[in-house]
Each structure stands twice: as C-alpha cells, then as structure tokens.
C-alpha positions as a Markdown table, in Angstrom:
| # | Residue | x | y | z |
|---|---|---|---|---|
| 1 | Unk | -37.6 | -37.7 | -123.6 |
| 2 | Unk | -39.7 | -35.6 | -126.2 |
| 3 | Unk | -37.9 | -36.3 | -130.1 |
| 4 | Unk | -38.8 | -34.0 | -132.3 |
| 5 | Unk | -39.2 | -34.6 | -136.4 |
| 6 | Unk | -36.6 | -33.5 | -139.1 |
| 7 | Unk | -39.2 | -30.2 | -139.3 |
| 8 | Unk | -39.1 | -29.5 | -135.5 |
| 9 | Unk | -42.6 | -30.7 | -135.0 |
| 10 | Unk | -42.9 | -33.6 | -132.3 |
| 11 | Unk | -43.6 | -37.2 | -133.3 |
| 12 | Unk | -46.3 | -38.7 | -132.8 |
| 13 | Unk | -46.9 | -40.4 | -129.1 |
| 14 | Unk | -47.9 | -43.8 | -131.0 |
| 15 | Unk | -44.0 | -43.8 | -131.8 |
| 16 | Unk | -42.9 | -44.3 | -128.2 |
| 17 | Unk | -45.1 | -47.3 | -128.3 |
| 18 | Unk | -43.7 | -48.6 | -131.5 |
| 19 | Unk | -39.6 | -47.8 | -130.1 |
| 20 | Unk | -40.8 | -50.0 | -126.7 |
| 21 | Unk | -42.3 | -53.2 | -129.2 |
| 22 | Unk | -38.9 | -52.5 | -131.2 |
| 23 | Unk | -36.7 | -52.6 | -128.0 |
| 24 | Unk | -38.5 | -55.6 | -126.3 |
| 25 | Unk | -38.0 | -57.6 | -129.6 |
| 26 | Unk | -42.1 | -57.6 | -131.2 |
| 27 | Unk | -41.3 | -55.2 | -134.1 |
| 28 | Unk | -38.3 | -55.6 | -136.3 |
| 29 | Unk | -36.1 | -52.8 | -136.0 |
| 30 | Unk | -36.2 | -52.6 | -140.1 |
| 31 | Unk | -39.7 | -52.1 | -139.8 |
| 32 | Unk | -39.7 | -49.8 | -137.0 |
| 33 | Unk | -36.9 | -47.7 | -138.8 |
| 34 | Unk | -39.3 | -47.2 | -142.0 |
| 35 | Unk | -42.2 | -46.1 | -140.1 |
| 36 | Unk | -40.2 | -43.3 | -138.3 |
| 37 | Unk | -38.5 | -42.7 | -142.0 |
| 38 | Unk | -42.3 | -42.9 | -143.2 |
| 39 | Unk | -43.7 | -40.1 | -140.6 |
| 40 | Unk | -40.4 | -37.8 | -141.1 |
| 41 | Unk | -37.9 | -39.1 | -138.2 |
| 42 | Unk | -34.6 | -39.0 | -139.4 |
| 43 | Unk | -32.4 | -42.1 | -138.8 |
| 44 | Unk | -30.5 | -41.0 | -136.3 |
| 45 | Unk | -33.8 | -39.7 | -133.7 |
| 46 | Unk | -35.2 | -43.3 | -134.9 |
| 47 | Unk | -31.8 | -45.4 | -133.3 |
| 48 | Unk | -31.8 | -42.8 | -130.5 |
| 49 | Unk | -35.5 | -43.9 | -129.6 |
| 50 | Unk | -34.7 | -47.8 | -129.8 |
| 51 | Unk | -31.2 | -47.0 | -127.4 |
| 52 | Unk | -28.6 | -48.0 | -130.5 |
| 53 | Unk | -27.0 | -44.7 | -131.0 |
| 54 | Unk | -23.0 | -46.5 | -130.4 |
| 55 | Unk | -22.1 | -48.8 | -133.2 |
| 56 | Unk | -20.2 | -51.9 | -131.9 |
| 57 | Unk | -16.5 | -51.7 | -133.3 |
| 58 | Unk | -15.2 | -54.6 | -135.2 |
| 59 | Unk | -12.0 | -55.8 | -134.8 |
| 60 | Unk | -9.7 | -57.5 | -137.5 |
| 61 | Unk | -8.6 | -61.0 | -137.3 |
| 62 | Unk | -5.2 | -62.0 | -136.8 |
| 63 | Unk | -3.6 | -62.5 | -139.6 |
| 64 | Unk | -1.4 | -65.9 | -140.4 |
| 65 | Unk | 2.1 | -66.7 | -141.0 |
| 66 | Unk | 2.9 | -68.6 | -144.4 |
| 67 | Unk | 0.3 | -67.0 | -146.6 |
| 68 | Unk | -2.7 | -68.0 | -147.8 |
C-alpha cells in the first residue's frame, strides 16, 4: 500500500521499514509515531502503517451494592 504525506507527496520507502521494526516489536511505537510526525505523516497514516487503526473499547466495571 503506497501512504502518501499530509501534502500529498509519498513517504519515504525507509518508513515501510521502520512500521515492520515497529510491528515486530524493535522500535517503540512512540518513537516510530514521532518520526512519521517528524517527516510530515499525520497520526492517523502513521497507526494505519503499524495495523492499529481500531481502538480497543473499554468496558466499565460492575458497580457494587452497599456503597463505597
């Protein structure tokens, strides 16, 4: 898949090397999120890259009877 930077230019190829180290665990996804920030990805084509485009929902706890 070909991502494309926030001015329609395409990202550099090093970046498809960088979202496989992030994937397999060998670059933090923090890190790998700043470089893309850095080189003009927005944050959305940098998760899309790394496969995290679905947050996780949350669920609330049950609450209990009696108070605190």
């Amino acid at each position: 898949m070909k991502f494309l930077k926030k001015n329609g230019n395409p990202m550099p190829k090093f970046f498809g090397e960088l979202a496989g180290e992030a994937k397999s665990g060998k670059m933090d996804r923090r890190e790998f999120l700043a470089m893309a920030s850095a080189f003009g990805a927005s944050a959305a084509t940098a998760y899309s890259m790394i496969d995290m485009t679905l947050p996780t929902p949350a669920f609330a706890q049950e609450g209990k009877k009696g108070g605190v």
